[in-house]
FIVEX-476942 format. One record per residue (C-alpha): residue in three letters; y, x, z. Coordinates in steps of 0.1 Angstrom, whole numbers, plus 5000, padded with zeros to 4 digits. Each point is the difference from the previous one (the first is absolute). Layout:
BEGIN
resn: ALA; Y: Y; X: X; Z: Z
...
//
This chain:
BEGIN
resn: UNK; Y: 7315; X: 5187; Z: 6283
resn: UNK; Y: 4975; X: 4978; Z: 5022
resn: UNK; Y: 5006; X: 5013; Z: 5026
resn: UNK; Y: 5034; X: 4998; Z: 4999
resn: UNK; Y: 4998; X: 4962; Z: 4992
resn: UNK; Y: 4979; X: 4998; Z: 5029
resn: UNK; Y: 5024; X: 5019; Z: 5026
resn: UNK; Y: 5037; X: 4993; Z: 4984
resn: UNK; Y: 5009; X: 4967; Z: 5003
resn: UNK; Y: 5033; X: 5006; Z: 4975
resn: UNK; Y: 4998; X: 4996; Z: 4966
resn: UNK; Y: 4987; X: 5036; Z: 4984
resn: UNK; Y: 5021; X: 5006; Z: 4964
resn: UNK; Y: 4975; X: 5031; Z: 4983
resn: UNK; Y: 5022; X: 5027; Z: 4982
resn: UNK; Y: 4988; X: 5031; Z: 4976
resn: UNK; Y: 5006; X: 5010; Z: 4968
resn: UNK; Y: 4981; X: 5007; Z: 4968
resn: UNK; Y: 5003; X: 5044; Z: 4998
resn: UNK; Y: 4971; X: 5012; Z: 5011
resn: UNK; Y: 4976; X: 4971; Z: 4980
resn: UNK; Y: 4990; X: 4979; Z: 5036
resn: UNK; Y: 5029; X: 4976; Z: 4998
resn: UNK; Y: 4986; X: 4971; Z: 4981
resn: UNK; Y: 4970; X: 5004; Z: 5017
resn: UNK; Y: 5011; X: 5000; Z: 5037
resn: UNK; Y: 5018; X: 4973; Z: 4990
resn: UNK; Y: 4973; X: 4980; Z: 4991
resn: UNK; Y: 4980; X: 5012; Z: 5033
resn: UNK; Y: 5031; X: 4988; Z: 5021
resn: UNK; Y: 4998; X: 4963; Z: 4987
resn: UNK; Y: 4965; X: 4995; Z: 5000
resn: UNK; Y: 5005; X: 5012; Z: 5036
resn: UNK; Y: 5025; X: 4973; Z: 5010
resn: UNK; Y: 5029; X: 5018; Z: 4996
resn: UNK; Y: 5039; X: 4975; Z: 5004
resn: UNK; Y: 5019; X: 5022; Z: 4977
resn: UNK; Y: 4991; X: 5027; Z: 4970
resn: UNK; Y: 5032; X: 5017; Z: 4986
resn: UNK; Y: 5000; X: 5000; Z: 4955
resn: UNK; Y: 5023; X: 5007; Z: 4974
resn: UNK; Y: 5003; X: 4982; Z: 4969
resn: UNK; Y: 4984; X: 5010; Z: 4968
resn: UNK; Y: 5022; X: 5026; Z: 4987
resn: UNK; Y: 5013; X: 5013; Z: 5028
resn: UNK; Y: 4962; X: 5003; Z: 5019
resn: UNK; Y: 4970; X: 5027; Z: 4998
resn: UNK; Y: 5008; X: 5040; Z: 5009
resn: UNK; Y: 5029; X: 5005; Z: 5022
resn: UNK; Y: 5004; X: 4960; Z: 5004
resn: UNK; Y: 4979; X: 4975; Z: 5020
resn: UNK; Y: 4967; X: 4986; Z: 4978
resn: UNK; Y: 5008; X: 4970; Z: 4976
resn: UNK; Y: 5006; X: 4965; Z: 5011
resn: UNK; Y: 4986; X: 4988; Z: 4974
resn: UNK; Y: 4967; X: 5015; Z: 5004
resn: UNK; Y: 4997; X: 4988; Z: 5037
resn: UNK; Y: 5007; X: 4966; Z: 4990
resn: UNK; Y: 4971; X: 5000; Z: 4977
resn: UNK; Y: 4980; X: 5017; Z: 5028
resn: UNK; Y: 5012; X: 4975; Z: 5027
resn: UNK; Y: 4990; X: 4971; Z: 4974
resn: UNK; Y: 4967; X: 5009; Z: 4999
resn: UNK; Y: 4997; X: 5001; Z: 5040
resn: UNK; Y: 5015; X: 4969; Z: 5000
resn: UNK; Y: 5031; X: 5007; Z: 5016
resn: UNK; Y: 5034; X: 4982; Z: 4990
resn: UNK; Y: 5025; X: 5027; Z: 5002
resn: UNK; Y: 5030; X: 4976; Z: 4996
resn: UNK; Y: 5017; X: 5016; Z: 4970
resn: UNK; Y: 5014; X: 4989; Z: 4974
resn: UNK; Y: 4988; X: 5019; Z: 4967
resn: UNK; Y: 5020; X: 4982; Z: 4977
resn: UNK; Y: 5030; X: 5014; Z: 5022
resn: UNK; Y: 4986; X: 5038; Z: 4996
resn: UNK; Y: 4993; X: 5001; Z: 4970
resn: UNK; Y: 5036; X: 4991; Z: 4987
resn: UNK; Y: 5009; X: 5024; Z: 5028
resn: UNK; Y: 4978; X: 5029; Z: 4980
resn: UNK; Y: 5012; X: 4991; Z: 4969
resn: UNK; Y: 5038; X: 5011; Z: 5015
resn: UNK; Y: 4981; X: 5033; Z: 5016
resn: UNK; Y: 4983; X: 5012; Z: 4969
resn: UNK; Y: 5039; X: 5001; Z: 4989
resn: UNK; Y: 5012; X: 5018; Z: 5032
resn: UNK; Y: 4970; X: 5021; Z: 4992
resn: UNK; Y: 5009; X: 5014; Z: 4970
resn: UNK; Y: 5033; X: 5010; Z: 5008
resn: UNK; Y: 4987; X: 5018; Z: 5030
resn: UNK; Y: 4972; X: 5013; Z: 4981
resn: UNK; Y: 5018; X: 5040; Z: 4995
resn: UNK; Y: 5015; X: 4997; Z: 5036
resn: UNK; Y: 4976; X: 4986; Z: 5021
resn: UNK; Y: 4965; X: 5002; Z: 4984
resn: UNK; Y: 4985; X: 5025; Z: 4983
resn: UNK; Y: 4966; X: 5012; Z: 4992
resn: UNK; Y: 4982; X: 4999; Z: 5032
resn: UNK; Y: 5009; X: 4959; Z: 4996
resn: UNK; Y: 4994; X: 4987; Z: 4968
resn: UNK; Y: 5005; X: 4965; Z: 4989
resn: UNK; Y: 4971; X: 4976; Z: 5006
resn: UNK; Y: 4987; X: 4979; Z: 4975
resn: UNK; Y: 5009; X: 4962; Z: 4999
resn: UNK; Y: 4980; X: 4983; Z: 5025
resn: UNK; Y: 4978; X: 4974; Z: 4981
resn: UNK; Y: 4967; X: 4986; Z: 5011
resn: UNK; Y: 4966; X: 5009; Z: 4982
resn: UNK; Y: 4961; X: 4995; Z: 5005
resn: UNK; Y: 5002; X: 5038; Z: 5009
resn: UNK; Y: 5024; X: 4999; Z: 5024
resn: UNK; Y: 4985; X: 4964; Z: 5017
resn: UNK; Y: 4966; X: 5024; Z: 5002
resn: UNK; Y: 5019; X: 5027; Z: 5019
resn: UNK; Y: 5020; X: 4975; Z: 5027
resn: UNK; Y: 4966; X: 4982; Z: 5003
resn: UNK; Y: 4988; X: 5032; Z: 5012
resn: UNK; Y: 5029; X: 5008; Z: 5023
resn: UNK; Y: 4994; X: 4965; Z: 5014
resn: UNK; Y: 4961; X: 5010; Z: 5007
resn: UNK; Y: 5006; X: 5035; Z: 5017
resn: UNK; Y: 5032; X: 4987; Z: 5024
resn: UNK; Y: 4979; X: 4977; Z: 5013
resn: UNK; Y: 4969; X: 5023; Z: 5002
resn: UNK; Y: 5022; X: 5025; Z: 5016
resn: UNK; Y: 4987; X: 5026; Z: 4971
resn: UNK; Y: 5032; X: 5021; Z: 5002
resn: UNK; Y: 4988; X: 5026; Z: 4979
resn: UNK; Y: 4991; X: 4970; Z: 4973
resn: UNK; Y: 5031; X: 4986; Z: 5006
resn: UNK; Y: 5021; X: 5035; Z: 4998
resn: UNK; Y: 4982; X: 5005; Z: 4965
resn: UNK; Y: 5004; X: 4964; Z: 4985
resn: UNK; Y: 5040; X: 5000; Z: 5012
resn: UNK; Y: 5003; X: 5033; Z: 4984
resn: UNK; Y: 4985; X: 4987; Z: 4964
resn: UNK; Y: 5021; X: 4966; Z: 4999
resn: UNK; Y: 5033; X: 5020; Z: 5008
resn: UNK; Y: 4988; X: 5024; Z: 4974
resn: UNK; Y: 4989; X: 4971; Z: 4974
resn: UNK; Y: 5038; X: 4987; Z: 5003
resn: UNK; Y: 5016; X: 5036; Z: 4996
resn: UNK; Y: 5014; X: 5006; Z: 5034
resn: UNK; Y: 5003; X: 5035; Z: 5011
resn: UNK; Y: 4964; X: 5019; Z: 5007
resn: UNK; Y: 4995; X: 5016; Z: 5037
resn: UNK; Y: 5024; X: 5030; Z: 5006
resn: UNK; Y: 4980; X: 5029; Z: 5014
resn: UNK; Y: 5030; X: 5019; Z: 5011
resn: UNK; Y: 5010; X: 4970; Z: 5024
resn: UNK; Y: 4960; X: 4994; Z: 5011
resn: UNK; Y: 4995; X: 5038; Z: 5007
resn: UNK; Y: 5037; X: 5002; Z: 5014
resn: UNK; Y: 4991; X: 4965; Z: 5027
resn: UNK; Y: 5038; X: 4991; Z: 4993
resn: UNK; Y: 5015; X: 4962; Z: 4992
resn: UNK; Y: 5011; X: 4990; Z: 4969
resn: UNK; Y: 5036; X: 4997; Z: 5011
resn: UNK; Y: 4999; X: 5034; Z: 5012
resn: UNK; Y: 4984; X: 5010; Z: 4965
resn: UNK; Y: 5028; X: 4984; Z: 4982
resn: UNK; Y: 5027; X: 5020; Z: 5015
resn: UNK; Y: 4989; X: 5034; Z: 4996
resn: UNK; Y: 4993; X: 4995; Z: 4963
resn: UNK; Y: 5035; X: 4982; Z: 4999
resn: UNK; Y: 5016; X: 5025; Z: 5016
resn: UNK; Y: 4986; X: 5027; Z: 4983
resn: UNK; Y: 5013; X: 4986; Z: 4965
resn: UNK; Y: 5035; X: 5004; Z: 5015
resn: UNK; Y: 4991; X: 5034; Z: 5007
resn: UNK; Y: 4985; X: 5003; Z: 4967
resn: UNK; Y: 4967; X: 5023; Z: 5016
resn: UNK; Y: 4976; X: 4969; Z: 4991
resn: UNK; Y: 4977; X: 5033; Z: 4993
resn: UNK; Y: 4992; X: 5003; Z: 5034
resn: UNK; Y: 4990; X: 4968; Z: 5014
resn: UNK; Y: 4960; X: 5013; Z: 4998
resn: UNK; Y: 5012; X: 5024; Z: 5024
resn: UNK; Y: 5018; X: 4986; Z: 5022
resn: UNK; Y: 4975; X: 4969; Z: 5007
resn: UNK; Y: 4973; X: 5030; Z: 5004
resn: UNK; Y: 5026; X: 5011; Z: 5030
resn: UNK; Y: 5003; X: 4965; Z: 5017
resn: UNK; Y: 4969; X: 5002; Z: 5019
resn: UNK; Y: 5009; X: 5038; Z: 5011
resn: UNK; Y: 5035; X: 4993; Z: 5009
resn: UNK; Y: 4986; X: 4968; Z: 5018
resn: UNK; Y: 4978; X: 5020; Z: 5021
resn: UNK; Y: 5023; X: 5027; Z: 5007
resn: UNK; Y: 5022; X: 4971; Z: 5015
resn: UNK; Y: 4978; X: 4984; Z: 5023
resn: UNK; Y: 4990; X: 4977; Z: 4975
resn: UNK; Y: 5024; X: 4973; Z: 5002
resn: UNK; Y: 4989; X: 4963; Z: 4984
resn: UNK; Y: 5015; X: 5001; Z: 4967
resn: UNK; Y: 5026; X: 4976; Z: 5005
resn: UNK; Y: 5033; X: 4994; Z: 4996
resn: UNK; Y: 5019; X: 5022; Z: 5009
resn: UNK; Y: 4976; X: 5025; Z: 5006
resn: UNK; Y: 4976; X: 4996; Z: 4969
resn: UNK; Y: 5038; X: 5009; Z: 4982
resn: UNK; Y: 5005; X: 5028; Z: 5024
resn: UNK; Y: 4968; X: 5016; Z: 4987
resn: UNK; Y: 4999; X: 4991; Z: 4961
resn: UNK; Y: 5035; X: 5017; Z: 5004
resn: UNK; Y: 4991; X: 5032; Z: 5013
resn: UNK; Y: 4964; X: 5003; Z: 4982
resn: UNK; Y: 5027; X: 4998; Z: 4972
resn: UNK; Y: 5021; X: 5025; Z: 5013
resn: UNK; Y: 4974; X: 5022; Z: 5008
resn: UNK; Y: 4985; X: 4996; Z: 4961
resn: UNK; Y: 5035; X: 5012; Z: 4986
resn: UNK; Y: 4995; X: 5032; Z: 5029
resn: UNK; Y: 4972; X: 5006; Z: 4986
resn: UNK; Y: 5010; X: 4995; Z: 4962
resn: UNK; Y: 5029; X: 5022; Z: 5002
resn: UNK; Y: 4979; X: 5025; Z: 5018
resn: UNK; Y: 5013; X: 4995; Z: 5035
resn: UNK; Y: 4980; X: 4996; Z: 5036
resn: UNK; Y: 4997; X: 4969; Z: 5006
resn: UNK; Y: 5021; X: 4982; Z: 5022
resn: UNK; Y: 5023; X: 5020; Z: 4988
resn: UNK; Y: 5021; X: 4965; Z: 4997
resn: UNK; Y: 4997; X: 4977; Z: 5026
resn: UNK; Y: 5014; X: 4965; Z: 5008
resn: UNK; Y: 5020; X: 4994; Z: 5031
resn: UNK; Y: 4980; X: 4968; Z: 5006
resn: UNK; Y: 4969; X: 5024; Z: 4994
resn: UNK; Y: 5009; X: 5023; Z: 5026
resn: UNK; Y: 5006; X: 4968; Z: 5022
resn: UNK; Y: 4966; X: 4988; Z: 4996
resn: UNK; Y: 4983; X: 5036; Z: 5008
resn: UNK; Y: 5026; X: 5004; Z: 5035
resn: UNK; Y: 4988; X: 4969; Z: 5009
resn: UNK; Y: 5029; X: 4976; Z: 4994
resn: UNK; Y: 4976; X: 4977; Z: 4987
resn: UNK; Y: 4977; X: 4996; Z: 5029
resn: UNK; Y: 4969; X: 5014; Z: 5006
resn: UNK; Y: 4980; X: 5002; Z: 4964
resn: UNK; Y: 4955; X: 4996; Z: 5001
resn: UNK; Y: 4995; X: 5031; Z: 4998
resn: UNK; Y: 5014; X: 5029; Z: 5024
resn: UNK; Y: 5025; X: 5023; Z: 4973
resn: UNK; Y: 4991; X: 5036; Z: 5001
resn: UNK; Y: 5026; X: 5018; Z: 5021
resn: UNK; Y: 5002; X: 5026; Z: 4977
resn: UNK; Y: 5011; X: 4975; Z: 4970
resn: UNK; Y: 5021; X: 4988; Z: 5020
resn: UNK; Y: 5017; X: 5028; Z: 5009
resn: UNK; Y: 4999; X: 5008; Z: 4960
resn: UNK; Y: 5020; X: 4972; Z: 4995
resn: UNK; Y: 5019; X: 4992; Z: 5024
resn: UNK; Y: 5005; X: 5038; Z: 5024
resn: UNK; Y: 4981; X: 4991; Z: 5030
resn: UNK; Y: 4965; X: 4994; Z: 5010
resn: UNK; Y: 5003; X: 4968; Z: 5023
resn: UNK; Y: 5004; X: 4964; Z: 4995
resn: UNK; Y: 5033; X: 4987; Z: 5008
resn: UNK; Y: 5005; X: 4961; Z: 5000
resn: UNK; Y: 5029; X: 4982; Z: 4990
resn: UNK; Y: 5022; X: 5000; Z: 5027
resn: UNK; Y: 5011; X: 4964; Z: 4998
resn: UNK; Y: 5029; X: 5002; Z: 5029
resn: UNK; Y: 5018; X: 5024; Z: 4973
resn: UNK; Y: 5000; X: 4976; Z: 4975
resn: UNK; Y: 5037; X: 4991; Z: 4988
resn: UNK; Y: 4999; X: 4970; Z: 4972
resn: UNK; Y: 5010; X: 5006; Z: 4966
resn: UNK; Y: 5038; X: 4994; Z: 4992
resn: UNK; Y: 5012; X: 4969; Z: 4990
resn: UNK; Y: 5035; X: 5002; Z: 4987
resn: UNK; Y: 5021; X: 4977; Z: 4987
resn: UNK; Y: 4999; X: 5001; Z: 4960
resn: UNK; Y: 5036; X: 5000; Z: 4985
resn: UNK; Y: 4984; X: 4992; Z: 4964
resn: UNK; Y: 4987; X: 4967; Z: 5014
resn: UNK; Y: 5030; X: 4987; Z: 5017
resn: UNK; Y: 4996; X: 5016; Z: 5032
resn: UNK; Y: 4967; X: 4987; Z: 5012
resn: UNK; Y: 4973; X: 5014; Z: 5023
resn: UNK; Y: 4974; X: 5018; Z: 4983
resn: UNK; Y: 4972; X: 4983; Z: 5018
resn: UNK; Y: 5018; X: 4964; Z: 5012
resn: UNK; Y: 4968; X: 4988; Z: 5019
resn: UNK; Y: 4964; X: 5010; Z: 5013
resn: UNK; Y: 4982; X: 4996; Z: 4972
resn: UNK; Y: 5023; X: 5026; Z: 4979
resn: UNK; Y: 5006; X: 5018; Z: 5030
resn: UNK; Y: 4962; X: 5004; Z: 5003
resn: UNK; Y: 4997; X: 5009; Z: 4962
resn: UNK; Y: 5023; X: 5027; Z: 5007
resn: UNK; Y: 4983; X: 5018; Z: 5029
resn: UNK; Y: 4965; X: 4997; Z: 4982
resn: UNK; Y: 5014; X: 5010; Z: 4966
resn: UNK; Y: 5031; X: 5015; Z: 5003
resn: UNK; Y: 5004; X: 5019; Z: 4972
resn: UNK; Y: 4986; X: 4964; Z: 4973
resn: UNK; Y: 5019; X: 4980; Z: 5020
resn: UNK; Y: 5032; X: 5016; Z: 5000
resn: UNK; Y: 5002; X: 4998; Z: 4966
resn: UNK; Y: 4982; X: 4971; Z: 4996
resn: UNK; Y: 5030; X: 4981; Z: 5026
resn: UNK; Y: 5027; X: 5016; Z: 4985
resn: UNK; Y: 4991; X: 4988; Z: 4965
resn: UNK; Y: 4991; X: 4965; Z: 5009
resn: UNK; Y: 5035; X: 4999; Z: 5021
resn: UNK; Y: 5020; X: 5017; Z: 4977
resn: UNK; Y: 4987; X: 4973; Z: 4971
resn: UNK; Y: 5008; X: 4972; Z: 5023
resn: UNK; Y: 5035; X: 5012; Z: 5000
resn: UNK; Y: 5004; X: 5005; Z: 4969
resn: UNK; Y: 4992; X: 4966; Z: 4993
resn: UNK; Y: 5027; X: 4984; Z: 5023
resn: UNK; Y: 5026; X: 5020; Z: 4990
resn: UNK; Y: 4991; X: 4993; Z: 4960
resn: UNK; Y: 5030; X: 4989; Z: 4992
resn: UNK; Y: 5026; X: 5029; Z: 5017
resn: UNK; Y: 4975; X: 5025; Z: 4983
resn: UNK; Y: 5003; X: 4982; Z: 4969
resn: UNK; Y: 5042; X: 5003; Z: 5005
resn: UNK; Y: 4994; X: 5036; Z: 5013
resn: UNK; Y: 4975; X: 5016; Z: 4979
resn: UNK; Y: 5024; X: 5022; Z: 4974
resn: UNK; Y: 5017; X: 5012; Z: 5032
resn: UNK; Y: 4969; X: 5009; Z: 5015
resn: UNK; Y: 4981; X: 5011; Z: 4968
resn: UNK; Y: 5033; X: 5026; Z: 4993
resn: UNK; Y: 4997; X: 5010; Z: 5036
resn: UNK; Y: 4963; X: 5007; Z: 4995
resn: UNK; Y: 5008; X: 5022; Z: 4968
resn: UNK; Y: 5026; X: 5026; Z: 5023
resn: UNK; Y: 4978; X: 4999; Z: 5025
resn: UNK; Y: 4970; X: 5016; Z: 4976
resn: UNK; Y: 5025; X: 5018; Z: 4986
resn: UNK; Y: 5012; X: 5018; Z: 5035
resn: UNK; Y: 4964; X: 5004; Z: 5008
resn: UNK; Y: 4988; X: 5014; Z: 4973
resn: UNK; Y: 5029; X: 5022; Z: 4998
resn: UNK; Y: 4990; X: 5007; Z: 5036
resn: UNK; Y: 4966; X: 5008; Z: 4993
resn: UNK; Y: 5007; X: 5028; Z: 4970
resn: UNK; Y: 5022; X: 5017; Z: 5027
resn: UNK; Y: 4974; X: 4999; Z: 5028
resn: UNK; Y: 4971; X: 5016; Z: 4980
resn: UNK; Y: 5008; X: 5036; Z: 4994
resn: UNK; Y: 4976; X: 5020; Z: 4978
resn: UNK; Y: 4970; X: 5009; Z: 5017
resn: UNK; Y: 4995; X: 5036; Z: 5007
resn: UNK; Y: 4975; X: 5000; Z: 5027
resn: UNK; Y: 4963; X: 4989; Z: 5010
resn: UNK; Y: 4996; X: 4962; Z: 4998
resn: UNK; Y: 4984; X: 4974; Z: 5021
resn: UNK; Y: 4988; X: 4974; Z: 4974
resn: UNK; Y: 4984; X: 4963; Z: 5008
resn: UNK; Y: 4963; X: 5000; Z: 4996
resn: UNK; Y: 5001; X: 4963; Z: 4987
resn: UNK; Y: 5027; X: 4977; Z: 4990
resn: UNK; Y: 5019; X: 4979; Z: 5027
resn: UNK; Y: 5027; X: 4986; Z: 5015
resn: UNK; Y: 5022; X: 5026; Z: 5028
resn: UNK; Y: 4996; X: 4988; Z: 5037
resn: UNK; Y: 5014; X: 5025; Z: 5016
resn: UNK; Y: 5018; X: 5033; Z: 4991
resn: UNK; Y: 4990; X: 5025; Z: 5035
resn: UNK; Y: 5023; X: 5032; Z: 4991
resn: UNK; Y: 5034; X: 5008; Z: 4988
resn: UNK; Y: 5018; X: 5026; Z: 4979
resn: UNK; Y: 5001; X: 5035; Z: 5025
resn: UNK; Y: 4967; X: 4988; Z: 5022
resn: UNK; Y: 4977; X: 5027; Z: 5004
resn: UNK; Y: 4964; X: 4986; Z: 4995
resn: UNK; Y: 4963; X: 5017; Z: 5003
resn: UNK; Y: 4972; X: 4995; Z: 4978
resn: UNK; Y: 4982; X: 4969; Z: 5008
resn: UNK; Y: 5034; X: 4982; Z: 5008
resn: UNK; Y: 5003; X: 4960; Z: 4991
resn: UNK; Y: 5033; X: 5001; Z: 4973
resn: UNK; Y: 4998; X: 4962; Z: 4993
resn: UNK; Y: 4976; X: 4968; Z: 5006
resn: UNK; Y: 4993; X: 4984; Z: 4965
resn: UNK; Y: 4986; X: 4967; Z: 5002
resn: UNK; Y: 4970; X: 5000; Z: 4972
resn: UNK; Y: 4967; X: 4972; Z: 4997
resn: UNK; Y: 5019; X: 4977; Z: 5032
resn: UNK; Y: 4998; X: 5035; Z: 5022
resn: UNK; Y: 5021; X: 5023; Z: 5016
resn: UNK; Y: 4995; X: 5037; Z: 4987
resn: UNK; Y: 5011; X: 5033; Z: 5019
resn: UNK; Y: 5012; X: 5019; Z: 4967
resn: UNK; Y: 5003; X: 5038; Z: 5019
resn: UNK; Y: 5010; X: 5036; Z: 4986
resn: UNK; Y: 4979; X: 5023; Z: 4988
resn: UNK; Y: 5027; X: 5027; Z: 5010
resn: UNK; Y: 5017; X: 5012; Z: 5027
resn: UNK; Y: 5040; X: 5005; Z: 4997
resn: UNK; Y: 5033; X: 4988; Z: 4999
resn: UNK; Y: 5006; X: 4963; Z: 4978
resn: UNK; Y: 5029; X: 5005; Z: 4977
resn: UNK; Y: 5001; X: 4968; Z: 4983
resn: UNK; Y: 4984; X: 4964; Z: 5007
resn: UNK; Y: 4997; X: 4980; Z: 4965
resn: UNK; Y: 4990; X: 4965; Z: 5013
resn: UNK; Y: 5010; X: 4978; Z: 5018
resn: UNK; Y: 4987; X: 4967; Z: 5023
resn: UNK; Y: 4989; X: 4973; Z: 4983
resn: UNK; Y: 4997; X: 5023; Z: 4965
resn: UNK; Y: 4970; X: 4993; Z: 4979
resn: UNK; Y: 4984; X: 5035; Z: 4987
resn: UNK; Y: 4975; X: 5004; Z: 4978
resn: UNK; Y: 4968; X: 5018; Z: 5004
resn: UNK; Y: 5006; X: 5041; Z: 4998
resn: UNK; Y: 5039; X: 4993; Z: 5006
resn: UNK; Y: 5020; X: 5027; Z: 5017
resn: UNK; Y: 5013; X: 4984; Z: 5038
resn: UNK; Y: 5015; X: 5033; Z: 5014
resn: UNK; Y: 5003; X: 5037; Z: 4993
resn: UNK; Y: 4994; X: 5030; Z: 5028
resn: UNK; Y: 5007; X: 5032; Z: 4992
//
């Protein structure tokens, strides 16, 4: 951080968070370096998968004698409205890898500890300071050092996600294994810097590659499209040179092909009938979110537009609504009378989705022939793209979803026989 101060004349804002047990404490090290800017969360939302406590770098930054400009009085009316929002998240969001701190009160024990913070920042006794960080964190109930995410090297944010995701999927059971994978997987792919997107590209398919091995599969069995991408080279060119021969394991040939940006065509950007006939992406900034995030922003646009309608045309939806609310009623009615007529009992082998997801893409139709090893749909699953492929060579007599579908995990998508 000195040198930094020393060689960047812009202000420098510090960022980290809390998993792996060094937040607090690299915190601490940052401002007693000079650092503009340190990134915190309030009380009950800090510690673990957050940024370190506010709170406790105030107290810090009073006893270095700097005036952070904040008004306390303001946050803590602001935490007594969190701890609320807490607790209503407390089943959905957080679970036991975050507990609830305790409330954050001042006492001879804790003055001792920040005293000796104070002393090692400005001795530049890391190892003292790592120690000290750790006990005050753990004297105010904040989560303890994760192991998985230290042994793993992954950020908190990255941390967050695979355990989120991996209550959808309800397989919580194989976290331990798939933050064991990270650093292989990692490796394997040239070790990109774990971040976005690619720290998600990898938690993904260490994931993926957990569930191969859980249901007694090779893995890389299942592989993300963006996964793929990042092996071929769409990505650039990652640290470490990727073993030819993975790469032709994942992707079906041996050399690195580059993104061939001449061939790229932009994503589409229709016009969106359910929000009065405007643009998807009206200007740069939402045309940019689209391109980077096309598949977030779509939905993201079209919600935000399609509310924006709706609220200028309240009142001739108020006038409408029985119309449209009858209309709606046929309409399930036709498709689900559509539906019990398109799925005909199921006589023949099966290709099932691995996970649970939302239907991107269906590849085949009734009569195609297809060979083993042939992509039958792309499920979208944990913000990827996932080839879902035939184990079985033959003729497909019947396709049972559709785009757009939902399936669950195990559900039957098309039958060969």
């Amino acid at each position: 951080m000195k040198l930094f101060k020393q060689h960047v004349k812009v202000p420098i804002d510090f960022n980290t968070h809390s998993t792996p047990g060094y937040g607090l404490a690299s915190v601490f090290a940052a401002i007693a370096a000079g650092v503009d800017v340190v990134d915190t969360n309030c009380w009950w939302f800090a510690g673990g998968t957050g940024a370190p406590a506010l709170e406790l770098v105030y107290v810090f930054c009073q006893k270095m004698g700097i005036d952070i400009g904040v008004n306390m009085d303001a946050v803590a009316k602001i935490n007594e409205k969190l701890k609320g929002i807490r607790k209503e998240l407390e089943l959905s969001v957080f679970g036991a890898e975050k507990p609830k701190p305790n409330r954050f009160a001042f006492s001879d024990t804790a003055d001792q500890l920040f005293n000796e913070a104070v002393a090692a920042a400005k001795a530049e006794n890391f190892d003292k300071l790592l120690d000290v960080s750790q006990k005050i964190e753990a004297y105010y109930g904040f989560p303890a050092p994760n192991e998985l995410v230290q042994k793993a090297e992954i950020p908190g944010g990255m941390y967050s996600n695979m355990v989120a995701q991996l209550k959808q999927l309800k397989s919580e059971d194989i976290l331990p294994r798939a933050m064991e994978l990270i650093p292989s997987v990692r490796l394997s792919a040239g070790l990109p810097p774990l971040v976005t997107p690619t720290s998600q590209i990898v938690g993904a398919q260490a994931v993926n590659c957990a569930m191969d091995e859980k249901a007694g599969r090779e893995m890389y069995t299942n592989k993300s499209s963006q996964f793929i991408g990042l092996v071929k080279g769409d990505y650039g060119k990652t640290p470490v040179k990727i073993d030819p021969e993975f790469r032709m394991k994942i992707c079906g040939f041996s050399d690195e092909r580059p993104y061939d940006t001449s061939k790229y065509t932009m994503q589409p950007n229709p016009e969106l009938p359910e929000a009065g006939g405007v643009k998807l992406a009206e200007n740069e900034k939402e045309v940019l979110l689209l391109e980077l995030f096309p598949l977030v922003a779509k939905n993201y646009l079209t919600n935000t537009k399609k509310k924006a309608y709706e609220t200028e045309q309240a009142e001739k939806a108020a006038k409408e609504a029985a119309k449209a609310a009858a209309e709606a009623k046929r309409a399930a009615e036709a498709k689900a009378a559509l539906d019990a007529q398109r799925i005909k009992p199921i006589t023949g082998k099966t290709v099932e989705a691995p996970l649970p997801g939302r239907i991107l893409e269906v590849c085949v139709k009734v009569g195609d022939q297809v060979k083993r090893g042939q992509t039958i749909v792309i499920l979208d699953a944990m913000k990827m793209e996932n080839n879902i492929t035939t184990d079985y060579a033959g003729t497909v007599k019947q396709v049972v979803v559709e785009v757009g579908e939902a399936v669950p995990a195990n559900a039957i998508l098309a039958e060969v026989e």
